[in-house]
PLY file of the C-alpha trace (Angstrom):
ply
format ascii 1.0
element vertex 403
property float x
property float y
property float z
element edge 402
property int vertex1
property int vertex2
end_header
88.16 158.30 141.16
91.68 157.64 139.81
92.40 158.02 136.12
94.01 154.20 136.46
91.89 151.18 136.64
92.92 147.58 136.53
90.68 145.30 135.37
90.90 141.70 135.97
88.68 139.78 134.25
88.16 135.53 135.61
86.66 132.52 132.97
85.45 129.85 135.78
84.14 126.67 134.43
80.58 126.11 136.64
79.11 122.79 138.29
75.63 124.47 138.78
73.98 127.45 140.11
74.42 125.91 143.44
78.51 126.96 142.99
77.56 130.04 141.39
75.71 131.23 144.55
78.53 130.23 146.63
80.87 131.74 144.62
79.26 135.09 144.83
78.37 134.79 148.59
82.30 134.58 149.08
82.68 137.78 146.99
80.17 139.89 148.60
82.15 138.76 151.85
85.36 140.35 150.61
84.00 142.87 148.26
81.94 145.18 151.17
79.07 147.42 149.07
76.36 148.12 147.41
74.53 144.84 145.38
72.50 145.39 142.76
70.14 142.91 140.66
71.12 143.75 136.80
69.90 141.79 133.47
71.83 142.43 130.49
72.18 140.08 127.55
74.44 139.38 124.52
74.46 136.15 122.68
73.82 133.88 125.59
76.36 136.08 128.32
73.92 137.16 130.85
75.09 139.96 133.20
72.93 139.15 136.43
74.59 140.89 139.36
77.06 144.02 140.16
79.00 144.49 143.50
79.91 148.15 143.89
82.14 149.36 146.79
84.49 151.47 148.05
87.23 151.69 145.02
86.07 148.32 143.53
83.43 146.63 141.55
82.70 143.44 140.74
80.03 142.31 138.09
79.06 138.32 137.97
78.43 137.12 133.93
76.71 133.49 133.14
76.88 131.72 130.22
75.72 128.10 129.80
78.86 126.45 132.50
80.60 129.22 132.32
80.77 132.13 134.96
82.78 135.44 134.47
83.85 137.75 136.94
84.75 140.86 136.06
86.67 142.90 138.93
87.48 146.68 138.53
89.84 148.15 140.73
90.53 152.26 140.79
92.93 152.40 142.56
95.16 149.11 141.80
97.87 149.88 144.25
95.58 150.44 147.41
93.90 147.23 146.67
96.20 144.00 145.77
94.99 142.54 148.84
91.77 142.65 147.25
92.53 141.34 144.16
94.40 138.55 145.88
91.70 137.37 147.96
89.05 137.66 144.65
91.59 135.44 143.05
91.55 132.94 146.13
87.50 132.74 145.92
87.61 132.52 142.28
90.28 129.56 142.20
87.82 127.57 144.68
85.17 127.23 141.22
85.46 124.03 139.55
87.89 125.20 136.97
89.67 128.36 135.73
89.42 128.39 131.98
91.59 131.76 131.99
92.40 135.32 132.84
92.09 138.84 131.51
94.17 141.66 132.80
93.24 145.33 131.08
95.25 147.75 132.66
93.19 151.23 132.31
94.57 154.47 131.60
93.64 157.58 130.11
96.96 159.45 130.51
99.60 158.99 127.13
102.59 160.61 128.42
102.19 158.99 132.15
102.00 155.41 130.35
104.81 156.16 127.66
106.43 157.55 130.35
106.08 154.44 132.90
107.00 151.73 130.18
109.50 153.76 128.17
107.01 153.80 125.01
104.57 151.31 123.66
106.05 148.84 121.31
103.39 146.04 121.65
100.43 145.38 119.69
98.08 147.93 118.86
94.35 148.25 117.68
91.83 151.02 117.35
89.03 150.76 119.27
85.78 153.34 119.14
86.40 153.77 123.20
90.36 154.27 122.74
93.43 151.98 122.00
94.61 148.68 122.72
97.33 147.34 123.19
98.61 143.62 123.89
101.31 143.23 126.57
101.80 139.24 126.95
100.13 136.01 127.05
101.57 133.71 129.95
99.21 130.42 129.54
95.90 131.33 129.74
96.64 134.45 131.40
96.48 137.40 129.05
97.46 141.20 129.59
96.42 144.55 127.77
96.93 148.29 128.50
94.02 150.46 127.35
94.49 154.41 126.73
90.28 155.10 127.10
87.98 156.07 129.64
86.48 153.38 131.57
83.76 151.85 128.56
79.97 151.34 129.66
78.57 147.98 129.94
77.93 146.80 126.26
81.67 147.28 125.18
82.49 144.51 128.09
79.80 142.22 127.48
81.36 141.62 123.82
84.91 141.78 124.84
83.64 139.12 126.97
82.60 136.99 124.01
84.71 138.00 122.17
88.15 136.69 124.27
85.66 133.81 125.17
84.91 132.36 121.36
89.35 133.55 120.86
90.48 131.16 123.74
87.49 128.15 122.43
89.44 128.35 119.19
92.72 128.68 120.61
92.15 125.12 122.52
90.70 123.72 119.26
93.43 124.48 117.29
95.71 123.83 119.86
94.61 120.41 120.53
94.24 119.33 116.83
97.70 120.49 116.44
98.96 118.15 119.09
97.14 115.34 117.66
98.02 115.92 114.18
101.03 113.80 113.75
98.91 110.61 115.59
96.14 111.53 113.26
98.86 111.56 110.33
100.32 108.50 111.55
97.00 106.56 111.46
96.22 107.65 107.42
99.59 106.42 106.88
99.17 103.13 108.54
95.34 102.85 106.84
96.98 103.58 103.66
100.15 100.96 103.85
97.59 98.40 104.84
95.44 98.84 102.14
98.49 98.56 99.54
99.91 95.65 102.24
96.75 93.99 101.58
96.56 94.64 97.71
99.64 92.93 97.12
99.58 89.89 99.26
96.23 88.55 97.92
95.86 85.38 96.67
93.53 84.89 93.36
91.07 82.68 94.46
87.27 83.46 94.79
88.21 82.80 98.94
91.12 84.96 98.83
89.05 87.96 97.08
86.34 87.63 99.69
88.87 87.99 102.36
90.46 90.93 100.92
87.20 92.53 100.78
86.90 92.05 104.75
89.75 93.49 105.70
89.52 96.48 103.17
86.21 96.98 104.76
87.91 97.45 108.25
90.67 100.02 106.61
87.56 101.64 104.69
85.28 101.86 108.18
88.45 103.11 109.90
89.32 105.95 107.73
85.97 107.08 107.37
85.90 107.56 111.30
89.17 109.67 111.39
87.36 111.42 108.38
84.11 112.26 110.10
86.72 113.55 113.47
88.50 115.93 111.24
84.95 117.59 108.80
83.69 118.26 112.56
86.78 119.89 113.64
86.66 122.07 110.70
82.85 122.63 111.10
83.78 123.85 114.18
86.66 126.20 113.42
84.96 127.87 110.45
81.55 128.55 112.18
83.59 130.32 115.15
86.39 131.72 113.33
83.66 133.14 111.14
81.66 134.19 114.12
85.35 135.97 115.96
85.80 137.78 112.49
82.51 139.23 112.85
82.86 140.46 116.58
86.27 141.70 115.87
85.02 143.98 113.05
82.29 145.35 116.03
85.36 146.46 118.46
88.09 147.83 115.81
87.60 150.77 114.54
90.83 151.20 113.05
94.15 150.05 112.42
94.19 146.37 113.85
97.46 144.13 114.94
95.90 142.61 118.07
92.78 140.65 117.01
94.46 140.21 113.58
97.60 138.68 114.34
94.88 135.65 116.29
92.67 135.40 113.07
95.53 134.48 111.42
96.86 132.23 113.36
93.48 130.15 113.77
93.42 130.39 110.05
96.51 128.85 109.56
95.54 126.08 111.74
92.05 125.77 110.18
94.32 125.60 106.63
96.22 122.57 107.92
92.98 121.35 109.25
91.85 121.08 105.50
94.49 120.44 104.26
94.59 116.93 106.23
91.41 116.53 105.51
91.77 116.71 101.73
94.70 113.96 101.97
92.18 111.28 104.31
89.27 111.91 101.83
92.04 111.10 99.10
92.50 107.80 101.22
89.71 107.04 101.77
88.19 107.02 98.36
91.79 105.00 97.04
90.42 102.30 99.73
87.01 102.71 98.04
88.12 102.04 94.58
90.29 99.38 95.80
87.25 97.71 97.16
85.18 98.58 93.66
87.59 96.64 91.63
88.00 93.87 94.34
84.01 93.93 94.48
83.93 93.05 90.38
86.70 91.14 90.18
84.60 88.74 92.74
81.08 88.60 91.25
83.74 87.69 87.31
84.57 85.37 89.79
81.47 84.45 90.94
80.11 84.30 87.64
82.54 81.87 86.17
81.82 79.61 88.64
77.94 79.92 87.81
78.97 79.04 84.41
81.19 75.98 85.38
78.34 74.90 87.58
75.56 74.96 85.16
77.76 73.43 82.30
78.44 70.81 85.10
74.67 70.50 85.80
73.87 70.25 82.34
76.15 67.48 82.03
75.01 65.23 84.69
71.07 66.36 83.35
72.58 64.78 80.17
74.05 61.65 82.04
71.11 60.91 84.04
68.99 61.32 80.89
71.39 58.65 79.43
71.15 56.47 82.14
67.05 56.77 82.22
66.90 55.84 78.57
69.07 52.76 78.75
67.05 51.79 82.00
63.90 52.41 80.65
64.87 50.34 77.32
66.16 47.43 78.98
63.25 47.20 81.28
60.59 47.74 78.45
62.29 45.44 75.50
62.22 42.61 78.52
58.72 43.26 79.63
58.11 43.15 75.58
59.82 39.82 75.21
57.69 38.46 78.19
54.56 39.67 77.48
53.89 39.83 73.41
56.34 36.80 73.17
54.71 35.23 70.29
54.12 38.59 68.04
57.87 39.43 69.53
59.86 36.99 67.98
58.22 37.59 64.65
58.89 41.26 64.65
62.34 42.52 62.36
64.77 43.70 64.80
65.47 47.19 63.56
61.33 47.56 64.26
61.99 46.99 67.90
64.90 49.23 68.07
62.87 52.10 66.36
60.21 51.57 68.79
61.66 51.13 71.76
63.67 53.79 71.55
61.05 56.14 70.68
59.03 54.47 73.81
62.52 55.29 76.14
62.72 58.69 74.97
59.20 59.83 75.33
59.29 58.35 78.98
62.57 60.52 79.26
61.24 63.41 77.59
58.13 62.99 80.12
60.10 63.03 83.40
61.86 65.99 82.18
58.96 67.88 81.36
57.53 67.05 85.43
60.45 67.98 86.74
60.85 71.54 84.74
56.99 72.15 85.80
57.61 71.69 89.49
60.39 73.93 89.34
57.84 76.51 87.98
55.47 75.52 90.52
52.58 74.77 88.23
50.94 71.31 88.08
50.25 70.71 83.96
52.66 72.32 80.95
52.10 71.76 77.15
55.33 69.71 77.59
54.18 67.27 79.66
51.23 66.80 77.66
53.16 66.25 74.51
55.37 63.85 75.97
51.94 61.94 77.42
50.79 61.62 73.99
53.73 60.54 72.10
53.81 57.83 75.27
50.68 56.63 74.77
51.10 56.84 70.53
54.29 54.59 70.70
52.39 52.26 73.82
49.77 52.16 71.18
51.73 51.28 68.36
53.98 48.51 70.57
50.76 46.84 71.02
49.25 47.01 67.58
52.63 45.26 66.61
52.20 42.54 68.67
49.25 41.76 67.88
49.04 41.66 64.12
52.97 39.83 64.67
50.95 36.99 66.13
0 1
1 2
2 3
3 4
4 5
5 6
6 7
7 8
8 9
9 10
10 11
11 12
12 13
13 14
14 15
15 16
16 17
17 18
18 19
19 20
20 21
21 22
22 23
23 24
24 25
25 26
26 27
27 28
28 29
29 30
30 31
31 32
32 33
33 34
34 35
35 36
36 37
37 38
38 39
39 40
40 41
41 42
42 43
43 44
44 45
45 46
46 47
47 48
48 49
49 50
50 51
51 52
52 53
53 54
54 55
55 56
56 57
57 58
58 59
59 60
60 61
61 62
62 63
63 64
64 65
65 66
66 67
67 68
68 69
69 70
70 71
71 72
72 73
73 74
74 75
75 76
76 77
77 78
78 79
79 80
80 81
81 82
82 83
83 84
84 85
85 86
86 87
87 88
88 89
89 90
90 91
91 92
92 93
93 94
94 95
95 96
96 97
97 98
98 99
99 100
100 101
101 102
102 103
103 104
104 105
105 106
106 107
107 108
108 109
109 110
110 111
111 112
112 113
113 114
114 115
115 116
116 117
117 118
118 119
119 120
120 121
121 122
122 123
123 124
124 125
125 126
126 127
127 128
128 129
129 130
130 131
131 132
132 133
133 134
134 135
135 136
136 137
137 138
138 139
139 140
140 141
141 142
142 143
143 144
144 145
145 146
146 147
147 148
148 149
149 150
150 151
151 152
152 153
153 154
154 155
155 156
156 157
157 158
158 159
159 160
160 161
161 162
162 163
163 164
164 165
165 166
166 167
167 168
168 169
169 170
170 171
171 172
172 173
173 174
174 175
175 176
176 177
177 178
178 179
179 180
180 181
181 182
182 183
183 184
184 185
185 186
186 187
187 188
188 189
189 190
190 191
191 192
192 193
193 194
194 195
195 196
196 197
197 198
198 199
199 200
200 201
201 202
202 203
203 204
204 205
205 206
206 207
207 208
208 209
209 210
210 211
211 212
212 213
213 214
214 215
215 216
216 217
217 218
218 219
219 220
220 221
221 222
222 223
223 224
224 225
225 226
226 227
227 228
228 229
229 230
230 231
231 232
232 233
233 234
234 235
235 236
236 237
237 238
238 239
239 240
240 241
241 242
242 243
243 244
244 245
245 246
246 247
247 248
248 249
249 250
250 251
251 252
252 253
253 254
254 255
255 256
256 257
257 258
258 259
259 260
260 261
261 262
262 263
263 264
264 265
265 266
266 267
267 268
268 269
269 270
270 271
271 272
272 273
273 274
274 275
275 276
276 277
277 278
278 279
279 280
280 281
281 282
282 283
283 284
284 285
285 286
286 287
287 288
288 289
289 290
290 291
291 292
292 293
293 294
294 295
295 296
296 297
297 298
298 299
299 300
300 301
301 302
302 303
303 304
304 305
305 306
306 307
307 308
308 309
309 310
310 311
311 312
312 313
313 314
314 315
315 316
316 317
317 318
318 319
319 320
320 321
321 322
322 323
323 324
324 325
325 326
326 327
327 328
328 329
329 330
330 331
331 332
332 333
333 334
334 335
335 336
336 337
337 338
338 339
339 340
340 341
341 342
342 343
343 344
344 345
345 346
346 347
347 348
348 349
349 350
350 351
351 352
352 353
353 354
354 355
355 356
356 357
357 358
358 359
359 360
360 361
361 362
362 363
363 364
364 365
365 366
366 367
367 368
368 369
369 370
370 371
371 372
372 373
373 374
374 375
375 376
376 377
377 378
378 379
379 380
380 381
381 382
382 383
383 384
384 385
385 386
386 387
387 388
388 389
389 390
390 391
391 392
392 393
393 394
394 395
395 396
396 397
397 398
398 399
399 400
400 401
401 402
């Protein structure tokens, strides 16, 4: 076996199991060897099946929709037909989410030698050292000085460049979205002051305002729920990358570093927008506190107009009732006690009428404050009944002894 390896490691995005099988049937077809049923396990990666043949290997990795191939070629120059024809099956999958390319080495001088020394990247690892070459899209490239690693080292590599490449896309995509997502707290913010100016100072006007703060309020918090997910996200799995990195350095550390940082910095901005839209948010908030009282002063004056208004037509009508009920009763007096009538003084039948008109006044009042209660008899009403029937009484007394 050669003391060079290349390994070329393929992230396919999976339909179903169905596309896995035919994926691996199309392998075996180009791969010619020995197949052999394997079950290894790290944090969801499942290593099922290994392809050994003449100079090349090929192990098959599921995890969730995602299927890894990892190919291992010994001798790289006898076999980039191979490699090219993997490639071809692998590019059939659904999608390719990325590549790995480790080129394996365990001669210094020869790779010094061959690249005219190593001024890339470097970390420690406890199988050897890596070193980053380039990143071309989602295509990335190391050289490893180490023995060919056993089966554990891989599987966390695996997961490792897997969770690096979900954060990469994160961050990536929230930094292309960032100036929209900027530009729409702007615009929620000059509408809210837009809106805070232009209103008008009637109860209507306030009521309105409240709508369309509302809208700006609902709005905001929507953006503002988008962005706490995002950096839900990013600290759970930058968390989770720090903690796998610390498992494969052993040492001095410039390649996984260098990435931490970066998602970091994007994570930073992350919060740093977030801060500013729950700033907005709770300016629209306030806005809509004061709006909110400013309505129910509102509100409240216009209780108070209402009721003095109320009370003064309960006055009116209690006006109107008396004179009513005093014209009607002194000319059903003059009609029926005519002869005890006319002998009566007149200031007499003023005092008594008018204590007649108000107890029938005071009466209807007390009825109608009782229904409003809901109850059928009040002390009220029975006081007014009896200073009815006392001046009733006394009305016809004085007719009587007048005549």
């Amino acid at each position: 076996m050669s003391d060079e390896s290349l390994i070329h490691i393929f992230y396919l995005l999976s339909e179903g199991e169905e596309e896995v099988s035919r994926c691996w049937r199309e392998i075996r077809e180009v791969v010619e060897g020995q197949e052999a049923e394997m079950l290894q396990e790290y944090r969801g990666i499942m290593l099922i099946k290994a392809l050994r043949g003449s100079g090349a290997e090929v192990y098959l990795y599921v995890r969730k929709n995602t299927v890894v191939l990892r190919l291992v070629l010994h001798s790289p120059e006898e076999h980039v037909e191979l490699l090219a024809k993997v490639r071809d099956v692998a590019s059939r999958v659904s999608l390719m989410l990325g590549e790995t390319i480790i080129f394996l080495s365990q001669e210094r001088e020869k790779v010094e030698k061959l690249y005219g020394g190593i001024a890339w990247r470097r970390s420690e690892l406890p199988v050897g050292e890596l070193y980053f070459l380039e990143e071309q899209r989602d295509r990335r490239s190391y050289l490893m000085l180490s023995p060919m690693p056993g089966q554990e080292f891989f599987m966390r590599f695996i997961y490792t460049d897997l969770l690096d490449r979900k954060i990469e896309r994160e961050a990536r995509l929230f930094m292309e979205m960032l100036d929209s997502v900027r530009e729409k707290r702007r615009k929620c913010e000059s509408r809210a002051s837009r809106l805070l100016d232009d209103r008008g100072e009637s109860l209507a006007d306030f009521e309105r305002l409240v709508k369309e703060l509302c809208l700006v309020y609902v709005e905001l918090a929507r953006y503002l729920e988008w962005v706490n997910s995002r950096v839900s996200m990013l600290k759970e799995d930058l968390h989770e990358l720090s903690g796998e990195v610390r498992w494969l350095v052993s040492g001095e550390d410039e390649v996984f570093s260098e990435r931490i940082e970066r998602h970091r910095y994007a994570l930073e901005t992350l919060m740093y927008e977030r801060e500013n839209f729950i700033l907005a948010h709770q300016k629209v908030k306030n806005a809509l506190d004061v709006v909110g009282m400013r309505i129910e002063i509102e509100r409240g004056r216009e209780t108070v107009e209402l009721q003095q208004e109320s009370i003064s037509l309960q006055v009116a009508a209690g006006f109107i009732e008396f004179i009513v009920v005093f014209y009607y009763t002194l000319n059903s007096w003059k009609i029926l006690g005519r002869e005890g009538f006319a002998a009566l003084p007149a200031w007499v039948v003023l005092l008594v009428l008018t204590a007649f008109s108000s107890s029938v006044v005071l009466f209807t009042h007390a009825v109608a404050v009782a229904r409003r209660r809901g109850r059928s008899f009040t002390p009220h009403m029975a006081a007014s009944i009896a200073l009815l029937v006392l001046v009733a009484l006394a009305m016809l007394l004085l007719s009587i002894r007048s005549s």
